[in-house]
C-alpha positions in Angstrom: -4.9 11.4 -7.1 -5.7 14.3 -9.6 -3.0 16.4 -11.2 -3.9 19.5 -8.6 -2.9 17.6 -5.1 0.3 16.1 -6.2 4.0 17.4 -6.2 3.5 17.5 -10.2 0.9 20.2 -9.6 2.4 22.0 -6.6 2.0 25.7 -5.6 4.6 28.0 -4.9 4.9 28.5 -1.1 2.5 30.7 0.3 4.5 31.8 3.2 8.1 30.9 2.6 9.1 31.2 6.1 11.0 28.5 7.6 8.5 27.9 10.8 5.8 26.5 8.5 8.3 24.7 6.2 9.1 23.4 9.2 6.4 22.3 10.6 4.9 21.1 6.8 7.7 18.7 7.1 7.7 17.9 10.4 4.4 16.5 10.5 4.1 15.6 7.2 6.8 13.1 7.5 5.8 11.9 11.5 2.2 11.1 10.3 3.5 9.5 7.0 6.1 7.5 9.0 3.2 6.6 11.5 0.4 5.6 9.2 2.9 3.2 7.2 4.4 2.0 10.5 0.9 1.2 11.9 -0.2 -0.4 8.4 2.7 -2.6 8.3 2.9 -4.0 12.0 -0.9 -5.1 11.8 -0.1 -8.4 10.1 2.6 -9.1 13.0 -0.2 -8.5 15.9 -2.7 -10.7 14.1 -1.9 -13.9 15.9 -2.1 -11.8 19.5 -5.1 -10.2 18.3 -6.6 -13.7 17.3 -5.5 -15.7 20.4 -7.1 -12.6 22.5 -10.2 -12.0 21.0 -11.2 -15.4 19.6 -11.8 -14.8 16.3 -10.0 -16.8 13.4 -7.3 -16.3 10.4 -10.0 -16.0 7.7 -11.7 -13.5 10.2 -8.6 -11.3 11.3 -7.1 -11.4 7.3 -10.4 -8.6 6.7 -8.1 -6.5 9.0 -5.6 -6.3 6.1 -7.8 -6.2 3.2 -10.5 -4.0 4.7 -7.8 -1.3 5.1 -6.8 -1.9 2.2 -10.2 -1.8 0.3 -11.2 1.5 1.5 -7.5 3.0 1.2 -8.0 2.1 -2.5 -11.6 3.6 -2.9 -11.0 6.7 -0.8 -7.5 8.1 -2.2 -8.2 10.0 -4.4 -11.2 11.3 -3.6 -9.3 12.6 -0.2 -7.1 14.6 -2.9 -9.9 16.0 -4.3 -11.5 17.4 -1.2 -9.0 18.5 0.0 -8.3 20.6 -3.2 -12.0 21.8 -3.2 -12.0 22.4 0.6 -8.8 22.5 2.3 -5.6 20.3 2.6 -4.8 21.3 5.9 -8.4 20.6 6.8 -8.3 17.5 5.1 -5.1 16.7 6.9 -6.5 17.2 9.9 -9.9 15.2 9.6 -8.1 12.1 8.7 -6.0 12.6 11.9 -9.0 13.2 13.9 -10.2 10.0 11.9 -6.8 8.2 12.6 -7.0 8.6 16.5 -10.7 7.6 16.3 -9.9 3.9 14.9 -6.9 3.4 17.0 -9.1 4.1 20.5 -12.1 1.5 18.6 -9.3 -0.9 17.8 -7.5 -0.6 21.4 -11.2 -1.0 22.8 -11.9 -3.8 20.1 -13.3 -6.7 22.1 -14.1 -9.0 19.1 -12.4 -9.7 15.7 -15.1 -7.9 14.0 -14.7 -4.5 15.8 -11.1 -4.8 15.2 -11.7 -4.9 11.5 -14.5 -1.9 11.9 -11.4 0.2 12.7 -8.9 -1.0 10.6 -11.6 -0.3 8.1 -11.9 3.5 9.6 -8.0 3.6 9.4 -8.3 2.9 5.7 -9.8 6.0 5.0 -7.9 8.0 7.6 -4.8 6.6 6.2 -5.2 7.5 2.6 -6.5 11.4 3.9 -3.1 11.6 5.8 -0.8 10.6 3.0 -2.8 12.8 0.1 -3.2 15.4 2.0 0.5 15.8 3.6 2.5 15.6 0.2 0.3 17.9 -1.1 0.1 20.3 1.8 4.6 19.3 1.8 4.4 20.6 -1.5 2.6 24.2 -1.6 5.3 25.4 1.4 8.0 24.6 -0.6 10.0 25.4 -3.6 12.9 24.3 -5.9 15.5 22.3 -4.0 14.3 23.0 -1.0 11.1 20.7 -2.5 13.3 17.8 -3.4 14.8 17.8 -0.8 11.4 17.6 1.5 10.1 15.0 -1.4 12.8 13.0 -0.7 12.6 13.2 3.0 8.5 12.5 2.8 9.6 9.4 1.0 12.3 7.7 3.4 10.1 8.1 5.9 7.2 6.5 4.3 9.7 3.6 3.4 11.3 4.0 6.9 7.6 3.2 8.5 7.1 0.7 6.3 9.9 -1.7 7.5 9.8 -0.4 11.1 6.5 -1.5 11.7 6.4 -4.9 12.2 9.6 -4.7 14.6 8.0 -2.1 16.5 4.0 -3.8 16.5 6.1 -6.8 17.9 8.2 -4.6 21.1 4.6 -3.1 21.5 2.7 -6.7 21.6 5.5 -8.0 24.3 5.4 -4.6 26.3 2.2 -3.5 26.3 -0.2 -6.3 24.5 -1.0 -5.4 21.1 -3.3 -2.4 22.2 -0.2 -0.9 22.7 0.3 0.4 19.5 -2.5 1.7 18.7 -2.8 4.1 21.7 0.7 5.1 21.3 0.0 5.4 17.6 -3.6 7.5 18.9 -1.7 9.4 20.9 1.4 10.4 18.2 -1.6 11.5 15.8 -3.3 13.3 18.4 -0.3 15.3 19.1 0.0 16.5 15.4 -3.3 17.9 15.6 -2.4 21.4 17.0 0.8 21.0 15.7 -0.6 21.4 12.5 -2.9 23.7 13.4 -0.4 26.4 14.9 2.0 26.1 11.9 0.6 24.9 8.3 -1.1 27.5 6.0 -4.2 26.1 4.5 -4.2 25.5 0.7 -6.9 24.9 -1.9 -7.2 24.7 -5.6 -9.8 27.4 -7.0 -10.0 26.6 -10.5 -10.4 22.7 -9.4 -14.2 21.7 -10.6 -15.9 21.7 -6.9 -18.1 18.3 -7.9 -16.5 14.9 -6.0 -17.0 12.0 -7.3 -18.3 10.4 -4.9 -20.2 7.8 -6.8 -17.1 6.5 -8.6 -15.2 6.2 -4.6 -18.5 3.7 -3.8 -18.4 2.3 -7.3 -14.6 1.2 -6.7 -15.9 -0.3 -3.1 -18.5 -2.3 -5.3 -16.2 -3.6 -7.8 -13.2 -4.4 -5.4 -15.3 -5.7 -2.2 -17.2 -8.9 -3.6 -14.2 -9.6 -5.5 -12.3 -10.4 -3.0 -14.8 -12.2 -1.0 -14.8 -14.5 -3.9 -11.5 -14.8 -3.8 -11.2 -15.2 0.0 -13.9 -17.7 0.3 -14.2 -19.2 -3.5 -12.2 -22.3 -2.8 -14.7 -22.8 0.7 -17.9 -22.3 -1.6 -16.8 -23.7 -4.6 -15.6 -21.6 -7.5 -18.6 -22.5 -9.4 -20.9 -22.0 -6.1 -23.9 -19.5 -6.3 -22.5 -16.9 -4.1 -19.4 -17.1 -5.9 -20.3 -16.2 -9.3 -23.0 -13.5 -7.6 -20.1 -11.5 -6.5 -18.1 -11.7 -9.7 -21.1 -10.6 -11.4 -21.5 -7.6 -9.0 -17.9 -6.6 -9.4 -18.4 -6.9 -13.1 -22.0 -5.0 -13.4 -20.1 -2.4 -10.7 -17.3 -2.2 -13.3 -19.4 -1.5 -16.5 -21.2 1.1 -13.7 -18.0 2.9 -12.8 -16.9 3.5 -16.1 -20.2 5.1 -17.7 -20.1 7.6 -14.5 -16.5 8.1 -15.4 -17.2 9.5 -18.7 -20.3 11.7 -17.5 -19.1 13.6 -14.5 -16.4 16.9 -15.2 -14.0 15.8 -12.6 -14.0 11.8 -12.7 -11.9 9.5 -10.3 -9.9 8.3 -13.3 -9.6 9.6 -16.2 -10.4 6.7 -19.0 -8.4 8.2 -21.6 -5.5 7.3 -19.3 -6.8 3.2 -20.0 -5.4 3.8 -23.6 -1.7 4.4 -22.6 -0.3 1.0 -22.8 2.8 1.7 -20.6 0.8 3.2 -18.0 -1.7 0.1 -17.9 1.4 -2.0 -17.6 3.6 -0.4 -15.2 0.5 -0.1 -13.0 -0.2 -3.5 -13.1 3.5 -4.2 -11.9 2.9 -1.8 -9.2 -0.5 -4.0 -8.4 1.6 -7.0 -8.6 4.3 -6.0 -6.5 2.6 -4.0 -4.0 -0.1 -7.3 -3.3 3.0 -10.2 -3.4 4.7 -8.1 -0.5 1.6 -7.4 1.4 0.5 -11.3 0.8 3.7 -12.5 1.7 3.6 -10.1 5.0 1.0 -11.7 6.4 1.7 -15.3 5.5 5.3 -15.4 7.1 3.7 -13.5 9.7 1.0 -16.5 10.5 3.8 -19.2 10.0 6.2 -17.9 11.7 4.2 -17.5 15.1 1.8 -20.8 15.1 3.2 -22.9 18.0 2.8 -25.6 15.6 6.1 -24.4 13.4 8.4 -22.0 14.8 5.7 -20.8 17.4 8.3 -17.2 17.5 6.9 -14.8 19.5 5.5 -11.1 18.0 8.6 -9.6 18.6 11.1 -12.3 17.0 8.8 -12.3 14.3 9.1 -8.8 13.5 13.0 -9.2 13.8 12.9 -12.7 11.8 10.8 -9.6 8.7 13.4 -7.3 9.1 16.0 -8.6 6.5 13.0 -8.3 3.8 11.8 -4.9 4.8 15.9 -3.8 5.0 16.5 -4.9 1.7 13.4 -3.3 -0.1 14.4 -0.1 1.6 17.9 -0.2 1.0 17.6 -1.1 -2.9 15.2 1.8 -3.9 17.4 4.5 -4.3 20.1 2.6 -6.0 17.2 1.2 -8.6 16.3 4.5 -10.7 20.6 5.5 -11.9 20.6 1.6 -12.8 17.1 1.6 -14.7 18.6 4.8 -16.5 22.0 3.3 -17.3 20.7 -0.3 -18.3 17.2 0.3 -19.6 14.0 0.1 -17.7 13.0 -3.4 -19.2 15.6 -5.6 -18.0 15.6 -4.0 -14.4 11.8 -4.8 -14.1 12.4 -8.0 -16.0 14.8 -9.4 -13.2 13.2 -7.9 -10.4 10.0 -10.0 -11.3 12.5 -13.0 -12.6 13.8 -12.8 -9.0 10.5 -12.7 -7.1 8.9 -15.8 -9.3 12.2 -17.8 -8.4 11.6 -16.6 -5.1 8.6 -17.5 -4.5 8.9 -20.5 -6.2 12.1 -21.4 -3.6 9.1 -20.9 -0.5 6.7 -23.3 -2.4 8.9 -26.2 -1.9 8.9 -25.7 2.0 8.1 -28.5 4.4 7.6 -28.7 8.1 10.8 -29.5 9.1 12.5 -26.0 7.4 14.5 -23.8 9.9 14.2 -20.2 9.5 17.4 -19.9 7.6 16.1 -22.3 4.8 13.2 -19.3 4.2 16.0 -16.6 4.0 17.2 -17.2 0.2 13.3 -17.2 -1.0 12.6 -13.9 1.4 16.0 -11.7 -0.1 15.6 -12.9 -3.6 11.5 -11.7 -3.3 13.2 -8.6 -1.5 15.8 -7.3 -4.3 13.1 -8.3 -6.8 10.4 -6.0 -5.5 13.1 -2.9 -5.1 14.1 -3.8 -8.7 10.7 -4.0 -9.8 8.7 -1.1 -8.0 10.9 1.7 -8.3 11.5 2.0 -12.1 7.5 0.8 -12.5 6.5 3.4 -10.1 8.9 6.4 -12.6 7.1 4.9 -15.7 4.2 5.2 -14.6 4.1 8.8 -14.3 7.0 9.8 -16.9 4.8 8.1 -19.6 2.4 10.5 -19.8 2.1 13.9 -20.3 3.3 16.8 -17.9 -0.6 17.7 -17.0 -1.3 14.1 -16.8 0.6 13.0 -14.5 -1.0 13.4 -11.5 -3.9 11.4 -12.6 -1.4 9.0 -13.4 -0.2 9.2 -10.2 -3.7 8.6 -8.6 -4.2 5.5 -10.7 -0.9 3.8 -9.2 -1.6 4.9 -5.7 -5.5 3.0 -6.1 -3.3 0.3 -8.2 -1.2 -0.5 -4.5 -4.5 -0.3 -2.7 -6.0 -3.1 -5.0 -3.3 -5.0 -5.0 -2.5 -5.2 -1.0 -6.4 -5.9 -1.0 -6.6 -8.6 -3.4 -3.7 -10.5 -3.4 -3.9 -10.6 0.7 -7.1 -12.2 0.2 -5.9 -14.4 -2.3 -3.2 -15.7 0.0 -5.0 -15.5 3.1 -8.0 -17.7 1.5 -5.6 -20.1 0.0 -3.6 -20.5 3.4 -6.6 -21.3 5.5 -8.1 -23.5 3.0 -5.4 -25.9 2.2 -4.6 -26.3 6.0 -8.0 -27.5 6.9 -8.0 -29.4 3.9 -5.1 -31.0 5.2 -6.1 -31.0 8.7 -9.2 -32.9 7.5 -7.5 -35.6 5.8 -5.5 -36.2 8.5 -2.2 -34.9 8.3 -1.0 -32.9 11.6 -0.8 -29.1 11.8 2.6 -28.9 11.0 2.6 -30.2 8.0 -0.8 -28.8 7.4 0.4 -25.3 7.7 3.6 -25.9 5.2 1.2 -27.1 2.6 -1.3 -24.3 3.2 2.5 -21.9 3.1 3.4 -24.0 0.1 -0.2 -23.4 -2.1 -0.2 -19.4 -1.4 3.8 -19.5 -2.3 3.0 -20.7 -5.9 -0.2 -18.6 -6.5 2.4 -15.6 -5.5 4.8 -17.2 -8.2 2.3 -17.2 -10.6 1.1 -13.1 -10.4 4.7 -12.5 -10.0 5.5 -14.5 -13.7 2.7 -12.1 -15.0 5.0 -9.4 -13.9 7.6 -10.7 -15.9 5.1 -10.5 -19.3 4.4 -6.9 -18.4 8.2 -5.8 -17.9 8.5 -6.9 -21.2 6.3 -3.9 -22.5 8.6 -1.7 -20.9 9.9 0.6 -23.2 14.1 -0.2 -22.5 15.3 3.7 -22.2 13.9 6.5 -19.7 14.2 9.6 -19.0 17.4 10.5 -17.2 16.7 10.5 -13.5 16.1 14.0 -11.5 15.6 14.8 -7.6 12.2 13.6 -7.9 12.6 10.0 -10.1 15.0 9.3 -6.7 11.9 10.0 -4.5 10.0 8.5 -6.3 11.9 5.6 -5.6 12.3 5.9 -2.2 8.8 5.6 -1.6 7.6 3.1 -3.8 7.0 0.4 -1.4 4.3 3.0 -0.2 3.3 5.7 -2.5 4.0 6.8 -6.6 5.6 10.0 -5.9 4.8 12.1 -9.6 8.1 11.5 -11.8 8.4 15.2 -13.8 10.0 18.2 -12.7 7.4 20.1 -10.5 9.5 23.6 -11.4 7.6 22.8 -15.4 4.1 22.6 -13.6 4.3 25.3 -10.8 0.8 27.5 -10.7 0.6 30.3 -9.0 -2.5 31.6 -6.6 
């Protein structure tokens, strides 16, 4: 996001009254928790959605990275309009937006239109969470900020782990429309809501140019990557279409960047590129952010085959819960500790602990309970919460006070990517090696806990990257304020900007 539609670059509160901080919160933080909530259950309804519809794994996984995809592209650039044009406007398109894709995906009667929404939702999503901190932000003041920071952020963390026990109550109750229109009719709700009670905001000395060609530049670079990743191992990794989307997402790269340094207000600002602790603590974020998401959807398709534990939706949210508890429940504790013992070793063993983790799932075989997965799941848990929180402060604490909400913006994109990619890479690997296995004559079972086993110790290996780039760390920061604990908070779903927002208030 740029520096002018972040917390870092807040504006004083335009009417201080407690109605519209009030309502600023309120639906601020019910959208937030929404968005998150609906984002996370989708990997949970998957199976349903597949056994209903017909349509496949390597189908259904575009559900997950499509979101993802646009959500990484779009980000920013929602921040941007809605500084040029409107935050409350913007708000309220992407709710409009939101309620559209849920009714498509309720009324979805094939994989593909399932993934057309979800694809919608990506872009509706990232318009709801730029614009409500931003809009959060201009209403509000001093503590009274922190404190609605903070509450923005458990509830993005809250919807994060709720989801996939609430996506499966939905599935048993209603079918896995369910959500959705429930989710349609939440967002609907917030529409006049908002309208009646949050003041409009904009940015006037923001340059009024978007760039729009960097948003479809980022789609060009991010989209055939993955569908070489997704489908590489199918067409061979040497195959013709393979290495024609790898060039595209490298000619699209070289692209992106010589717009970057034309255009007055670019996407990302390349100077950025040059600040080694930003590159790395971003790329921990990327690494983090795609293991969890990868690993979401993998537990999520072995859990509920009927050739393993054949759980239904709703156990399988339950049998998620310990994982999404853990993350949640580690955050806040993770920033005082970084401060006391040094940023490195925090992000060192939080990666340490995912890599052993993951390694722990590789070794599964088709006659594992659910109990045997438990010690991989909790030690991948505490090493994401050790991992993203401190990553997330760094990333925005190493630059400099006017910098940080591009910073910010680059971290946010960084989550995007990596949900999108490492998904893919999961998903693709999963599929693949089952077949493979299927083929040669092994039965599904143990099929499936060699396809689980193969996307495990790709996961190990990003995650042993992670350990290189905690290394870079530099081993003191900053002492924590109100807003390093947000921060925290919300890592699993947003970078919340890590400096004082009382040093960069502007007033209108």
């Amino acid at each position: 996001m740029t520096a002018r539609h972040v917390v870092s670059c807040c504006y004083p509160a335009m009417d201080s009254t407690k109605t519209k901080a009030g309502g600023v919160l309120g639906t601020a933080c019910l959208s937030t928790f929404v968005v998150n909530a609906n984002t996370s259950a989708v990997s949970i309804l998957l199976p349903s959605i597949g056994a209903d519809l017909g349509a496949s794994v390597e189908v259904l996984q575009w559900a997950v990275t499509g979101y993802m995809l646009v959500g990484a592209a779009t980000i920013v650039t929602s921040g941007a309009l809605g500084d040029v044009f409107g935050r409350r406007k913007m708000f309220v398109n992407g709710l409009i937006l939101f309620v559209a894709s849920c009714v498509l995906i309720a009324f979805a009667s094939s994989g593909w239109m399932v993934i057309a929404g979800r694809v919608v939702q990506g872009a509706a999503g990232a318009a709801i969470l730029a614009s409500g901190l931003s809009l959060l932000s201009a209403v509000t003041s001093g503590p009274a900020q922190m404190r609605s920071v903070s509450l923005w952020g458990a509830a993005a963390a809250g919807g994060a782990a709720a989801g996939p026990v609430l996506g499966g109550v939905l599935n048993e109750a209603t079918g896995w429309q369910g959500l959705f229109w429930i989710d349609a009719g939440i967002a609907a709700a917030c529409i006049p809501w908002v309208l009646r009670t949050v003041p409009e905001s904009r940015d006037p000395d923001r340059p009024r140019s978007i760039d729009f060609a960097g948003t479809v530049l980022i789609a060009a670079i991010l989209a055939p990557f993955v569908f070489a990743m997704t489908n590489g191992s199918k067409w061979g990794w040497f195959s013709a279409p393979t290495l024609v989307c790898l060039l595209i997402t490298v000619l699209a790269a070289f692209g992106f960047v010589a717009v970057e340094r034309r255009i007055p207000a670019p996407l990302v600002d390349l100077r950025l590129l040059r600040n080694v602790l930003l590159v790395g603590s971003t790329f921990a974020i990327l690494i983090g952010a795609g293991a969890i998401a990868g690993l979401s959807l993998l537990i999520s398709l072995y859990f509920q085959d009927p050739a393993t534990f054949g759980m239904s939706s709703l156990v399988a949210g339950l049998a998620c819960l310990p994982v999404a508890a853990v993350v949640v429940l580690v955050a806040p504790a993770v920033t005082p500790l970084a401060h006391k013992l040094g940023a490195r070793p925090v992000i060192v063993t939080g990666f340490v602990l995912m890599t052993a983790g993951f390694g722990f799932l590789a070794a599964v075989r088709e006659s594992w309970s659910y109990v045997l997965f438990l010690p991989g799941l909790l030690a991948i848990a505490i090493g994401l919460g050790l991992s993203n929180g401190p990553a997330s402060s760094i990333s925005t604490a190493a630059v400099s006070p006017e910098e940080v909400g591009s910073a910010s913006g680059i971290s946010n994109m960084a989550r995007y990517v990596g949900g999108a990619v490492l998904t893919a890479v999961a998903a693709g690997i999963y599929a693949s090696v089952t077949a493979s296995h299927v083929a040669s004559g092994a039965d599904q079972a143990a099929a499936l806990a060699a396809g689980f086993s193969r996307s495990s110790i790709a996961l190990a290996v990003f995650s042993a990257v992670g350990i290189l780039l905690g290394l870079l760390v530099a081993r003191r920061t900053p002492r924590p304020q109100a807003i390093h604990y947000a921060a925290a908070a919300a890592a699993t779903a947003h970078t919340v900007p890590a400096n004082p927002p009382e040093k960069a208030v502007r007033r209108t």
